[in-house]
C-alpha positions as CSV (number, residue, x, y, z in Angstrom):
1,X,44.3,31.2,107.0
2,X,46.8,33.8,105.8
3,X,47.0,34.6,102.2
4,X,50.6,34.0,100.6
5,X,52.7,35.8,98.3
6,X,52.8,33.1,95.9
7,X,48.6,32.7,96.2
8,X,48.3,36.6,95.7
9,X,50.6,36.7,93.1
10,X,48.8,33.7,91.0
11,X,45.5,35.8,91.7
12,X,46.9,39.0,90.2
13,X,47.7,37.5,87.2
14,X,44.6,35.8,86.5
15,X,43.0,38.9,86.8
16,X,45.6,40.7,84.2
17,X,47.7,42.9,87.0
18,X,50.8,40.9,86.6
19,X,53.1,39.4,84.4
20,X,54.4,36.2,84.2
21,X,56.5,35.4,85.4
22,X,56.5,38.1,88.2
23,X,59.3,40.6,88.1
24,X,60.8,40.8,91.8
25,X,59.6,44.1,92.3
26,X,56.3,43.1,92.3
27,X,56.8,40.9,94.5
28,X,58.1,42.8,96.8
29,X,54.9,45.3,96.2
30,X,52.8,42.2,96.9
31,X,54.6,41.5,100.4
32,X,54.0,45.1,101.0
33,X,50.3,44.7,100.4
34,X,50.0,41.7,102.6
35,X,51.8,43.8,105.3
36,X,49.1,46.0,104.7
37,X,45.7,44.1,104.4
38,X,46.9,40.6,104.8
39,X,44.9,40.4,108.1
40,X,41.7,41.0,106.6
41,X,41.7,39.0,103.8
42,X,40.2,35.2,104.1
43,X,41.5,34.4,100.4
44,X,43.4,35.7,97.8
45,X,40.5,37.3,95.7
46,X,39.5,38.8,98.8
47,X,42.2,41.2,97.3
48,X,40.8,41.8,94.1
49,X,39.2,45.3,94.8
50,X,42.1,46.5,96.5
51,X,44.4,45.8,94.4
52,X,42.2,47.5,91.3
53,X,41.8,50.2,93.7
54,X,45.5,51.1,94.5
55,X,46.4,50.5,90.6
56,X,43.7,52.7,89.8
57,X,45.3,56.2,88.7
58,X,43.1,58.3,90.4
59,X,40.6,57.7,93.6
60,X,37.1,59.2,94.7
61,X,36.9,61.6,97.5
62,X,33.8,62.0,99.4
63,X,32.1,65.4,98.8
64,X,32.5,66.6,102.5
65,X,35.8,65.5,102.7
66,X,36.7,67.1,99.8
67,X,35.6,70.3,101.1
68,X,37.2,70.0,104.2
69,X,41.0,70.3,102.2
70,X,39.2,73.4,100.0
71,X,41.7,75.9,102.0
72,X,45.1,77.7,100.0
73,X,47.0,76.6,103.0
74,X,46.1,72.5,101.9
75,X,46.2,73.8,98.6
76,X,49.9,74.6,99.3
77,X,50.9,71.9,101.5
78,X,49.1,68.9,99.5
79,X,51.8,70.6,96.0
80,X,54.4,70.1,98.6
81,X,53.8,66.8,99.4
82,X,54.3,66.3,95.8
83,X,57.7,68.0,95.6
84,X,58.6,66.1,98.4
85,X,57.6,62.6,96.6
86,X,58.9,63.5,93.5
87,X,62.7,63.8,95.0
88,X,62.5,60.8,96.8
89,X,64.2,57.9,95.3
90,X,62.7,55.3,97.1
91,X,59.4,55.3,99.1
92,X,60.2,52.5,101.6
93,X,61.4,53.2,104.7
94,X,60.7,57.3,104.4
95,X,60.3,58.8,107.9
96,X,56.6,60.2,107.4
97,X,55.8,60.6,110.9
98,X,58.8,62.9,111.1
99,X,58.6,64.8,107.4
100,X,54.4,64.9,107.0
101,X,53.8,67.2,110.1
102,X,57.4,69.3,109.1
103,X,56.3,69.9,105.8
104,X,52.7,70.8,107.4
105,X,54.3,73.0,109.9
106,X,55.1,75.3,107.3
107,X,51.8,76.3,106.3
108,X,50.1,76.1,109.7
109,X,48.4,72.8,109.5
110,X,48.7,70.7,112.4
111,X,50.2,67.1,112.1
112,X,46.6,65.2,112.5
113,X,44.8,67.9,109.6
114,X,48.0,66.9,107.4
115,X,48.1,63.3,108.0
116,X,44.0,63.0,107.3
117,X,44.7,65.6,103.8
118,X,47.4,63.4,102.7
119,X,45.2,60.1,103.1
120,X,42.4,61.8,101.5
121,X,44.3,62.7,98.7
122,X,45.6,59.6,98.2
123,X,42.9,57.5,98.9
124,X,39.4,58.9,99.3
125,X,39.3,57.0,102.8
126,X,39.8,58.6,106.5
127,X,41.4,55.4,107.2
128,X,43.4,52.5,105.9
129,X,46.9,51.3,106.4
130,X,49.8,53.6,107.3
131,X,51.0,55.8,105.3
132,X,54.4,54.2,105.4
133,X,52.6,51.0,103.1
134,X,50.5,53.3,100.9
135,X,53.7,55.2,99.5
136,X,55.1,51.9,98.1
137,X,51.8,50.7,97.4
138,X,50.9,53.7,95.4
139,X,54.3,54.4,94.0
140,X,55.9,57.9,92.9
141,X,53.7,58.3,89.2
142,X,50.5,57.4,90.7
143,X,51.1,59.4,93.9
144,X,51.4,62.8,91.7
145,X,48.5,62.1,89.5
146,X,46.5,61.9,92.8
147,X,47.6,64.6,94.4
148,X,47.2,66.6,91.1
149,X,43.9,65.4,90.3
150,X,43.1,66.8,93.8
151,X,44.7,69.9,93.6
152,X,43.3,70.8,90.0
153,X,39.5,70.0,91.4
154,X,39.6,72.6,94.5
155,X,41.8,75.2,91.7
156,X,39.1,74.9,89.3
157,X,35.3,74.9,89.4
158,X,34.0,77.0,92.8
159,X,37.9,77.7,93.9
160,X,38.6,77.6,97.2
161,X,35.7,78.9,99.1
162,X,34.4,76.6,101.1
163,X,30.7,76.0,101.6
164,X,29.4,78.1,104.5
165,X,27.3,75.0,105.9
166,X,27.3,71.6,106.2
167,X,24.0,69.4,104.8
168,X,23.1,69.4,108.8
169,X,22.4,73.1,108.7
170,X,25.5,74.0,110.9
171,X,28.8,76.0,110.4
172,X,31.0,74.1,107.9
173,X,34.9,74.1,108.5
174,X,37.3,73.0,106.8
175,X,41.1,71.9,107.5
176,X,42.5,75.1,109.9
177,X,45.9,76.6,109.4
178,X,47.6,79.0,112.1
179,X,49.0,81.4,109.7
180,X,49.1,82.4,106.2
181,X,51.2,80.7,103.6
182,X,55.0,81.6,102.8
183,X,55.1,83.7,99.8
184,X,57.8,81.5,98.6
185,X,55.3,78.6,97.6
């Protein structure tokens, strides 16, 4: 059984994410989320953490993972990635497999290391559904607050030295860049 718009939507406002009745936008969001999980959900409050989850302004990152994007080079690219969501007018339909590894390109990061950052800073998961859904899942706002709230926990606190070793005892390392940051950033 595949859960319906209509069934998601009655289930969102019951538990207070949605108005009634429900502006066409959110419908459209909630089309976009069934895109995205619809497979794995047997019923509609199957959704429920999900859903809390993307509306949530800001996510948890793993303490590992985290350290793996403690470089000035992610630093640099995640603020881009920003910019770059900020000036878009509309998140559906961006060409991410195209403008994530461009935009990584320019600070040395390949287009795997970028795509995982990006994720990670977004979600606080190494997987989930593409990126293309998450954008207008997420939405612009929540996006920046994310990528801020990341960005302001490597700046502050230890900086951005990474720890020299994992909790296994061996070599820690985290994202690799090919060359140095523009000066321009």
């Amino acid at each position: 059984m595949s859960v319906t718009v209509a069934e998601l939507a009655t289930a969102m406002q019951r538990w207070g994410f949605l108005e009634s009745p429900p502006p066409d936008a959110a419908m459209r969001w909630i089309a976009t989320f069934l895109e995205a999980y619809g497979d794995s959900l047997a019923s509609a409050d199957d959704a429920f953490s999900r859903v809390a989850a993307l509306r949530a302004e800001a996510c948890v990152i793993p303490a590992l993972e985290l350290e793996r994007l403690r470089t000035r080079n992610v630093l640099f690219f995640l603020d881009a990635i920003g910019q770059y969501i900020d000036h878009q007018p509309e998140l559906r339909g961006l060409p991410l497999d195209h403008d994530i590894p461009a935009i990584a390109s320019e600070f040395g990061i390949g287009a795997e290391d970028a795509r995982y950052a990006v994720r990670m800073a977004l979600t606080g998961a190494q997987e989930g559904p593409p990126l293309e859904l998450l954008f207008p899942l997420l939405g612009h706002d929540r996006m920046l607050i994310r990528i801020g709230a990341v960005n302001s926990r490597l700046l502050h606190g230890r900086g951005l030295e990474p720890i020299a070793f994992g909790p296994d005892g061996k070599p820690f390392e985290p994202i690799p860049s090919e060359k140095p940051p523009n000066e321009g950033h």
